[in-house]
DRENTORKOL-3810 file (N, C-alpha, C; in nm, 4 decimals):
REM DRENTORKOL-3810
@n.u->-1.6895; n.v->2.5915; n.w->15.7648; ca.u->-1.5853; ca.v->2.6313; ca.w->15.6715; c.u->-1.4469; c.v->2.6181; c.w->15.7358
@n.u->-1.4387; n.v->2.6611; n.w->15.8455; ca.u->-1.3210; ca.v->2.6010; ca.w->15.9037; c.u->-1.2538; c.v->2.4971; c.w->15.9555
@n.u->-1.3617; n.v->2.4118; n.w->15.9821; ca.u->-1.3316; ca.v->2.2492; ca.w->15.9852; c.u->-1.3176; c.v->2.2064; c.w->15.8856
@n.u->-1.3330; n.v->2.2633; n.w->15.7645; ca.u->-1.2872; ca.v->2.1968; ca.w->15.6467; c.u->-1.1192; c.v->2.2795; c.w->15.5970
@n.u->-1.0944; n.v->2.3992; n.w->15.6282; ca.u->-0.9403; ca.v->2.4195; ca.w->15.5743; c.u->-0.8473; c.v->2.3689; c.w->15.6687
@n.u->-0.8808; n.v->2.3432; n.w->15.7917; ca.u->-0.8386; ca.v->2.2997; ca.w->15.8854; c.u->-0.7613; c.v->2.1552; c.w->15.8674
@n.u->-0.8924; n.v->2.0561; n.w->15.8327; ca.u->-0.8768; ca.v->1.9537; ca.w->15.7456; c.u->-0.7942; c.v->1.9360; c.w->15.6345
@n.u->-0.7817; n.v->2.0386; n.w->15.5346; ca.u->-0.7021; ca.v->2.0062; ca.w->15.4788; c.u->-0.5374; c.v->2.0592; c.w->15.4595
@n.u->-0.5327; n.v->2.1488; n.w->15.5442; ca.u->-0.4040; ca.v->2.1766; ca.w->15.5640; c.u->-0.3667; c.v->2.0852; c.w->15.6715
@n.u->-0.3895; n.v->1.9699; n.w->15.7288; ca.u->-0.3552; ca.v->1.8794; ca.w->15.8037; c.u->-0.3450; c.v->1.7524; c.w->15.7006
@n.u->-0.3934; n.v->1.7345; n.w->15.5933; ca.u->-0.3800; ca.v->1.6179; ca.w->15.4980; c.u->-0.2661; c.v->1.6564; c.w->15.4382
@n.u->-0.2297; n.v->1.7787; n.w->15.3705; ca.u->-0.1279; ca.v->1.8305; ca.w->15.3142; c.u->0.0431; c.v->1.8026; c.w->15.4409
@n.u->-0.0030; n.v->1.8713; n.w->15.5512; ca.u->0.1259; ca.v->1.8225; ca.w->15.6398; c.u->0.1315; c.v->1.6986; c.w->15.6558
@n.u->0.0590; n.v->1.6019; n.w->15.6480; ca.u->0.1064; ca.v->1.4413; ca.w->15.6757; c.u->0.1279; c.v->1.3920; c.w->15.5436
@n.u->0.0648; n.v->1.4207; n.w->15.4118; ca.u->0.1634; ca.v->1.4408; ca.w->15.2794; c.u->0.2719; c.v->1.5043; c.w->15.2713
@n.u->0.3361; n.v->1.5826; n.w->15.3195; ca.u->0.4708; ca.v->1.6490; ca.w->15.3235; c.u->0.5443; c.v->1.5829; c.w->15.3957
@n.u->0.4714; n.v->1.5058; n.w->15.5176; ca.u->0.5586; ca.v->1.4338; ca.w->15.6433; c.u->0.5766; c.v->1.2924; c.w->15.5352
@n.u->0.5005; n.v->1.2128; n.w->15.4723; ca.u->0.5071; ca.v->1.0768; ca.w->15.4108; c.u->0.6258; c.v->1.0835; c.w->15.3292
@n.u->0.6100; n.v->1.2395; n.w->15.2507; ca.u->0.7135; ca.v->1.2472; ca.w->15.1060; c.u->0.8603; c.v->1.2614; c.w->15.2050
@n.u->0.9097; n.v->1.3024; n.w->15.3024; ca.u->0.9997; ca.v->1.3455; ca.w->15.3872; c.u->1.0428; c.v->1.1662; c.w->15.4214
@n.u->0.9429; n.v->1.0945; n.w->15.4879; ca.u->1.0214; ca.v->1.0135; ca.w->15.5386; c.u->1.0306; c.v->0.9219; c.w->15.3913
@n.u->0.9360; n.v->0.9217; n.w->15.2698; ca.u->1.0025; ca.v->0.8400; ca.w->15.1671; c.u->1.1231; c.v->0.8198; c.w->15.1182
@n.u->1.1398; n.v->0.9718; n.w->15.1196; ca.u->1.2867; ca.v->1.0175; ca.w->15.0486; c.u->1.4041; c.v->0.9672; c.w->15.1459
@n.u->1.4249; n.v->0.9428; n.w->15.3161; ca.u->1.5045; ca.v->0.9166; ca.w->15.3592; c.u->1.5382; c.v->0.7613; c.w->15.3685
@n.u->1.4288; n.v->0.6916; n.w->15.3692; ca.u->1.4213; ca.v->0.5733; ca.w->15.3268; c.u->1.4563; c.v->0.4794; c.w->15.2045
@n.u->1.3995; n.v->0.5412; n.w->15.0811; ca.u->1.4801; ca.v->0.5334; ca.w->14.9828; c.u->1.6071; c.v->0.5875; c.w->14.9153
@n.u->1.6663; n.v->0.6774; n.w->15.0017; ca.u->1.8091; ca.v->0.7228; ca.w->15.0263; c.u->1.8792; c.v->0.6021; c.w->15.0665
@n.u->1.8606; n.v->0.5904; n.w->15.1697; ca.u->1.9187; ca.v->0.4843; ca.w->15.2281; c.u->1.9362; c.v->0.3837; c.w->15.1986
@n.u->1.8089; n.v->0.2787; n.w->15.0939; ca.u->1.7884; ca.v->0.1901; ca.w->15.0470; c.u->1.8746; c.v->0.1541; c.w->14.9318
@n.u->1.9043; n.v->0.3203; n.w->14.8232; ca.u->1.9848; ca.v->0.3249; ca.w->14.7098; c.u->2.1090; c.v->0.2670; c.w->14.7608
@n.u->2.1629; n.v->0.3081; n.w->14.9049; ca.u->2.3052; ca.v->0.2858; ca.w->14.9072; c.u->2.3007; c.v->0.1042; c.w->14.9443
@n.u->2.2111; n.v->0.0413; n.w->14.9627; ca.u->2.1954; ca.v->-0.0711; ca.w->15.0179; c.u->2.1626; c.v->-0.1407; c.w->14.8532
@n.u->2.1522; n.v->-0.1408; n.w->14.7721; ca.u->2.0941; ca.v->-0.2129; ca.w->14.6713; c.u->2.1853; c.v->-0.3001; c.w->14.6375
@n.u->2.1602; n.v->-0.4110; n.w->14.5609; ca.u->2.2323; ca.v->-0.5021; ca.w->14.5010; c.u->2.3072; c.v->-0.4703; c.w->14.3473
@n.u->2.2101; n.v->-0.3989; n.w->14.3405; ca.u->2.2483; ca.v->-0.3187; ca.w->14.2204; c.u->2.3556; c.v->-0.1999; c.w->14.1910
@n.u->2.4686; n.v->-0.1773; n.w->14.1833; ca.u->2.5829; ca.v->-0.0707; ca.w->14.2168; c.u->2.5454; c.v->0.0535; c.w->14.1487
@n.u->2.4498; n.v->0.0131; n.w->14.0317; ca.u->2.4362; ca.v->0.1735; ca.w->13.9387; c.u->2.3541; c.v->0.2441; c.w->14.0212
@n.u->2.3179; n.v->0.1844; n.w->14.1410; ca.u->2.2200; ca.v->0.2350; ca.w->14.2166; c.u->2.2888; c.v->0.4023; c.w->14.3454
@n.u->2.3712; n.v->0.3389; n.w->14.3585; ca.u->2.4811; ca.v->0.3474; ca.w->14.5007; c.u->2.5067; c.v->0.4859; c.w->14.4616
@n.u->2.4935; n.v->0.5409; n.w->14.3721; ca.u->2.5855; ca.v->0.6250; ca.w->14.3673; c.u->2.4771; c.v->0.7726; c.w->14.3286
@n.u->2.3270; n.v->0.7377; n.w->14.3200; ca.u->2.2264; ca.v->0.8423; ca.w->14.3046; c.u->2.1929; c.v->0.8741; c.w->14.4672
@n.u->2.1563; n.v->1.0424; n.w->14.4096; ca.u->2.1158; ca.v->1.0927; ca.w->14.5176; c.u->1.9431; c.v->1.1772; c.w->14.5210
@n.u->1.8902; n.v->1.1115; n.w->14.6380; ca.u->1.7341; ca.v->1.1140; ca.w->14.5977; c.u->1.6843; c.v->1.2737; c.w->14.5990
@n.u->1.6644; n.v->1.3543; n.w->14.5252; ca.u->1.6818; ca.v->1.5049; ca.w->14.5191; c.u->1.5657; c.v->1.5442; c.w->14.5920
@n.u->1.4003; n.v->1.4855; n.w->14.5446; ca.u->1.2916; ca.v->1.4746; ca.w->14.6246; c.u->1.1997; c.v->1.4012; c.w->14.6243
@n.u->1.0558; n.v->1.3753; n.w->14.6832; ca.u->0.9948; ca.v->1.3089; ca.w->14.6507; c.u->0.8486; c.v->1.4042; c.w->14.6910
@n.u->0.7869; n.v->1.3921; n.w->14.5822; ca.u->0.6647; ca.v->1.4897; ca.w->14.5255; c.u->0.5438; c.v->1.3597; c.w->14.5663
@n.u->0.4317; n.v->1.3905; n.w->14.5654; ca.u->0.2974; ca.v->1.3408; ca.w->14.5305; c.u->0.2472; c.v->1.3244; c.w->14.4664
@n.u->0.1235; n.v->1.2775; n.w->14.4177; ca.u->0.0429; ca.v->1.2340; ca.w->14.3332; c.u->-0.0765; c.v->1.3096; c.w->14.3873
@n.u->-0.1811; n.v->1.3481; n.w->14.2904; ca.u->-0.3169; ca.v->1.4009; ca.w->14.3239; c.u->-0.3700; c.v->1.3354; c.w->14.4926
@n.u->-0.3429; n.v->1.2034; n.w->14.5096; ca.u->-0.3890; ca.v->1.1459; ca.w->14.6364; c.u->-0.3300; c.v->1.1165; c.w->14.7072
@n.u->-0.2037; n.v->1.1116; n.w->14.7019; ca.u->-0.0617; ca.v->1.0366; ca.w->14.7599; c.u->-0.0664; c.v->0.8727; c.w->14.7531
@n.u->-0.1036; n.v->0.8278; n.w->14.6506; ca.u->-0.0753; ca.v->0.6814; ca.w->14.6752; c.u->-0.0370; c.v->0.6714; c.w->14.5484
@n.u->0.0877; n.v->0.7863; n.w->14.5041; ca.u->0.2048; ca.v->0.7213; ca.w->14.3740; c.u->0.2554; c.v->0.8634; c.w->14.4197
@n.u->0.4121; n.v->0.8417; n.w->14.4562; ca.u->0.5109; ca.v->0.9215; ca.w->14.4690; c.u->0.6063; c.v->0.9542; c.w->14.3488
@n.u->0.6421; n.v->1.0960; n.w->14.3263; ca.u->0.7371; ca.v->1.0957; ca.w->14.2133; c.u->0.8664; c.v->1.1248; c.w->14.3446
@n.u->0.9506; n.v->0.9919; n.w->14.2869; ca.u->1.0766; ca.v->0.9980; ca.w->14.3320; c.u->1.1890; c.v->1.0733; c.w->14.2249
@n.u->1.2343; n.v->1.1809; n.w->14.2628; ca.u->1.3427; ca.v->1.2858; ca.w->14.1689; c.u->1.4598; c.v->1.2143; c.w->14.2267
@n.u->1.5596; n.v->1.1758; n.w->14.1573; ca.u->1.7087; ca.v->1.1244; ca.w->14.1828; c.u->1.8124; c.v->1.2133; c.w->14.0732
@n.u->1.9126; n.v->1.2479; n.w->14.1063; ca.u->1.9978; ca.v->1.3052; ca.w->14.0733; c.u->2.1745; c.v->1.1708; c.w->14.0646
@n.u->2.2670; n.v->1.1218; n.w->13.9359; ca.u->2.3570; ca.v->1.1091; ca.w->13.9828; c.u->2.4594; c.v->1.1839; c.w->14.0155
@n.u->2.5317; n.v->1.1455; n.w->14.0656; ca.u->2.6503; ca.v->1.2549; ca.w->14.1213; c.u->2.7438; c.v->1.2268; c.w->13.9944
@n.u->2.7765; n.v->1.1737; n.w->13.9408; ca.u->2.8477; ca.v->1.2271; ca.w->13.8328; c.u->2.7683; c.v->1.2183; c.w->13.7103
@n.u->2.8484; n.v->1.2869; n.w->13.5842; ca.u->2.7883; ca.v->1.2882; ca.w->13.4454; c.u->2.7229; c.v->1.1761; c.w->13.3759
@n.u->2.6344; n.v->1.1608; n.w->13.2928; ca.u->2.6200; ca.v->1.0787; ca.w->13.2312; c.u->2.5628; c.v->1.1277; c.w->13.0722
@n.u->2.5323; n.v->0.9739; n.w->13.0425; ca.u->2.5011; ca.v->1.0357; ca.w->12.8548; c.u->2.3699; c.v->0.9399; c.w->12.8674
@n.u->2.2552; n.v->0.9607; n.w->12.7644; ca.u->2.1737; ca.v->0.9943; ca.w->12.7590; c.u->2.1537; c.v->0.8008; c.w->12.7541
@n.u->2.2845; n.v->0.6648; n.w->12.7308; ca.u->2.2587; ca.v->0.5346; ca.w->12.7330; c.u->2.2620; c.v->0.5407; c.w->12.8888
@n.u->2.3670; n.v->0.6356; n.w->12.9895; ca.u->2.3932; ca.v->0.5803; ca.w->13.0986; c.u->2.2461; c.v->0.6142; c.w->13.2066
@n.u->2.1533; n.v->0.7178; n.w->13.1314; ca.u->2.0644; ca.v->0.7522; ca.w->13.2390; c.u->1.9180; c.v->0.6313; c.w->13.1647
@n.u->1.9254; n.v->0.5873; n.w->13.0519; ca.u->1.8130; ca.v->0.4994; ca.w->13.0006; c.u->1.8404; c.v->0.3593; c.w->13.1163
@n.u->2.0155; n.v->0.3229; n.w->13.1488; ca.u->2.0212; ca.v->0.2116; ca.w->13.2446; c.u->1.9855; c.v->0.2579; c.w->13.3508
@n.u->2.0028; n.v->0.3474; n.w->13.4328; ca.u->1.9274; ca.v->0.3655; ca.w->13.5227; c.u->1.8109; c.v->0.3742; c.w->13.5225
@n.u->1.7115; n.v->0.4047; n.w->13.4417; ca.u->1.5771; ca.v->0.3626; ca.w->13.4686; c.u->1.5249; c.v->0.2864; c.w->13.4687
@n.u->1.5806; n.v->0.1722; n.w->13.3885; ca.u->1.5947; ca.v->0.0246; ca.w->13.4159; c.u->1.6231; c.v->-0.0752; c.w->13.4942
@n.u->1.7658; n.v->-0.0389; n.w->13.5945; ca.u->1.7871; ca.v->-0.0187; ca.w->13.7120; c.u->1.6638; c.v->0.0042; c.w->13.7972
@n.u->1.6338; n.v->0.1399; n.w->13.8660; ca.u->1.5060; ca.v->0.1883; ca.w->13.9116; c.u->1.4154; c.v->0.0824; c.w->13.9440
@n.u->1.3720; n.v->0.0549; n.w->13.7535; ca.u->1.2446; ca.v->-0.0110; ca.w->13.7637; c.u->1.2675; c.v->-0.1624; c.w->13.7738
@n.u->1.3742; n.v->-0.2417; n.w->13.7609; ca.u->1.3868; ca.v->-0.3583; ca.w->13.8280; c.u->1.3669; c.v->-0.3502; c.w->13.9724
@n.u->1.4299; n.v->-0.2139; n.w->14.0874; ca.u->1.4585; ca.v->-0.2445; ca.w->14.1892; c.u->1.3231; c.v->-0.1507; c.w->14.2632
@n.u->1.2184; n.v->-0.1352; n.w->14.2063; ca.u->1.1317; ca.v->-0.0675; ca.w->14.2562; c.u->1.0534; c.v->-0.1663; c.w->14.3116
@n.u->1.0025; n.v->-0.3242; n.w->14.3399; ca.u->0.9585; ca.v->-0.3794; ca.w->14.4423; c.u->1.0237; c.v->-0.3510; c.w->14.5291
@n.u->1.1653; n.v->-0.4052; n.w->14.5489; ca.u->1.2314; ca.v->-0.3926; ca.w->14.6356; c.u->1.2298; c.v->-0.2509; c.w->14.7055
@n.u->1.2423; n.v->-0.1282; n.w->14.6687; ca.u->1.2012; ca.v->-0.0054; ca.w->14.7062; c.u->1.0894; c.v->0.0125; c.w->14.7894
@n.u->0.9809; n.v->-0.0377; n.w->14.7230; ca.u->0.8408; ca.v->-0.0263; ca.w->14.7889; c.u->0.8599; c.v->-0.1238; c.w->14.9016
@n.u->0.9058; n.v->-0.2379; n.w->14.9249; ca.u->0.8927; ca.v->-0.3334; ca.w->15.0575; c.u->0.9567; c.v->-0.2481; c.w->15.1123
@n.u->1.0707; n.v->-0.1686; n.w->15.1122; ca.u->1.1779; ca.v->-0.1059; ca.w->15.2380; c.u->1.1116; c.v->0.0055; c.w->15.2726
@n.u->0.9975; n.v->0.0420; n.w->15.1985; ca.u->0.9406; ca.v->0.1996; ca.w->15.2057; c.u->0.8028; c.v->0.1000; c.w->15.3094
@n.u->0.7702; n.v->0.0306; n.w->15.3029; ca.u->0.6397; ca.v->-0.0439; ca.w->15.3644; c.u->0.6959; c.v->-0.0919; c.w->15.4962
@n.u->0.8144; n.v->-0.1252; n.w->15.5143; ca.u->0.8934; ca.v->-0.1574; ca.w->15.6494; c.u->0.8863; c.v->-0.0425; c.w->15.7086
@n.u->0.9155; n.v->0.0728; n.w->15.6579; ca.u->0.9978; ca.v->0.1127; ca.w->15.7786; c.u->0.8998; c.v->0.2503; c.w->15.8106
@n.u->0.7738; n.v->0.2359; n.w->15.6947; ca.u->0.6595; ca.v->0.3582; ca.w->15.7338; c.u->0.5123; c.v->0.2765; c.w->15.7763
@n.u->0.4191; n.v->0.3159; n.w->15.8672; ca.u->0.3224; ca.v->0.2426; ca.w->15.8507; c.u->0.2076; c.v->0.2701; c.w->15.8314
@n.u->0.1035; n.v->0.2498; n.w->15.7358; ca.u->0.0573; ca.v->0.2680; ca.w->15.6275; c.u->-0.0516; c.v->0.1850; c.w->15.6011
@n.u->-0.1788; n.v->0.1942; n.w->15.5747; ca.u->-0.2438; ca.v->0.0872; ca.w->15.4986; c.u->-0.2123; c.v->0.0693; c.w->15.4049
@n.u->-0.2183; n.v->0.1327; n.w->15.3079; ca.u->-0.1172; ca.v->0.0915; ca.w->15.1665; c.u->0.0144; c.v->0.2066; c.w->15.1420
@n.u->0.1178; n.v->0.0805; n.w->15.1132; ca.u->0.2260; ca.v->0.1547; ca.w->15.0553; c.u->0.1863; c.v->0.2514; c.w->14.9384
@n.u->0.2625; n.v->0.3427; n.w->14.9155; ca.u->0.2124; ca.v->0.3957; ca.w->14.8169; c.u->0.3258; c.v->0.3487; c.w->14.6687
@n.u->0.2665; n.v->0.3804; n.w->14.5681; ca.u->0.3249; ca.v->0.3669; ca.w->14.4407; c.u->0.4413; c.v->0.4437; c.w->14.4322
@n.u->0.5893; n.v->0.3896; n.w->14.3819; ca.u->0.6581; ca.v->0.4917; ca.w->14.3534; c.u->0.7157; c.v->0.4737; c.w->14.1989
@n.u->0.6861; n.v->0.6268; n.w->14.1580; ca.u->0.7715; ca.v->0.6315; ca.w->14.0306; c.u->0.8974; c.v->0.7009; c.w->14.0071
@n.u->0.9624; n.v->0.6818; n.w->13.9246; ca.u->1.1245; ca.v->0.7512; ca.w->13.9278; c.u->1.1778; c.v->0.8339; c.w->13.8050
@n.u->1.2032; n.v->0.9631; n.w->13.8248; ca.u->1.3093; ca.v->1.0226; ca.w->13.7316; c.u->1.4107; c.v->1.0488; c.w->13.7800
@n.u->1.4833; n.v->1.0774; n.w->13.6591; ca.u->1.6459; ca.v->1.1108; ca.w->13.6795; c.u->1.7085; c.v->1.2300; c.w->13.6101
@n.u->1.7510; n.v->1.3240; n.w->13.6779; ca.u->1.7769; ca.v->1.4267; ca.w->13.6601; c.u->1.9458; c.v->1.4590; c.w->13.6396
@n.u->1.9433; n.v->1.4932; n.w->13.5318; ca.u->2.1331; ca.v->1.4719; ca.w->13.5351; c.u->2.1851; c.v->1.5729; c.w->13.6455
@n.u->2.2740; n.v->1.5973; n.w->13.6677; ca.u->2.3179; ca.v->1.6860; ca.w->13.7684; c.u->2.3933; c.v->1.7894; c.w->13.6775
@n.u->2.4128; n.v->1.9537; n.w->13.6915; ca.u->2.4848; ca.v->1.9466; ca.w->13.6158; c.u->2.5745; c.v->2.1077; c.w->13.6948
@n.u->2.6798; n.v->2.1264; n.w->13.6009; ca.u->2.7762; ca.v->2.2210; ca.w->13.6635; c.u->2.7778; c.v->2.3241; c.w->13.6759
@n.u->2.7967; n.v->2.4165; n.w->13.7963; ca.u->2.8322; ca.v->2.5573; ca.w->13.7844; c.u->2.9537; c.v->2.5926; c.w->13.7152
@n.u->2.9247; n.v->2.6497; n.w->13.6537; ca.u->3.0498; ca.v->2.7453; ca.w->13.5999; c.u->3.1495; c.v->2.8449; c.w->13.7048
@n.u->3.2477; n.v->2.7982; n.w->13.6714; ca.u->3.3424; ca.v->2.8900; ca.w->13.8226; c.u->3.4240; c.v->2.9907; c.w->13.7620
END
């Protein structure tokens, strides 16, 4: 019984360690894109999947948008999500990359 919680609270920390270095990677990658609507999101987190081989990537932009400017960004996203996954397969190593999917979360204001 204890080689097994053992076990899996060690699958869970190298899932927490994968989602950690995804998110800095595809941080980085946003500001590198060819794409400018890209440049300017900020990757809020990146969650798991039942197995870890499909990541939910959470992005936030830094400024406002309306409900056409966040439909282009997912469009955006999902054009530049090969490209995502090769920079996420570079720079982690992996038998398989894992899947990533993307939402977008408006950002929004405190009241002062």
């Amino acid at each position: 019984m204890r080689h097994r919680i053992s076990s899996s609270l060690k699958a869970n920390r190298k899932l927490a360690q994968l989602c950690a270095q995804v998110q800095d990677v595809v941080s980085l990658a946003l500001g590198d894109s060819a794409d400018e609507r890209l440049h300017d999101l900020i990757v809020h987190s990146v969650s798991p999947g039942p197995d870890g081989a499909r990541l939910l990537v959470t992005v936030v932009p830094t400024g406002p948008l309306d409900l056409d400017s966040i439909e282009q960004l997912y469009r955006a996203l999902e054009g530049a999500r090969p490209w995502l996954r090769q920079q996420v397969a570079a720079e982690i190593h992996r038998k398989r990359t894992p899947e990533l999917a993307f939402q977008v979360v408006p950002r929004w204001e405190e009241d002062s």
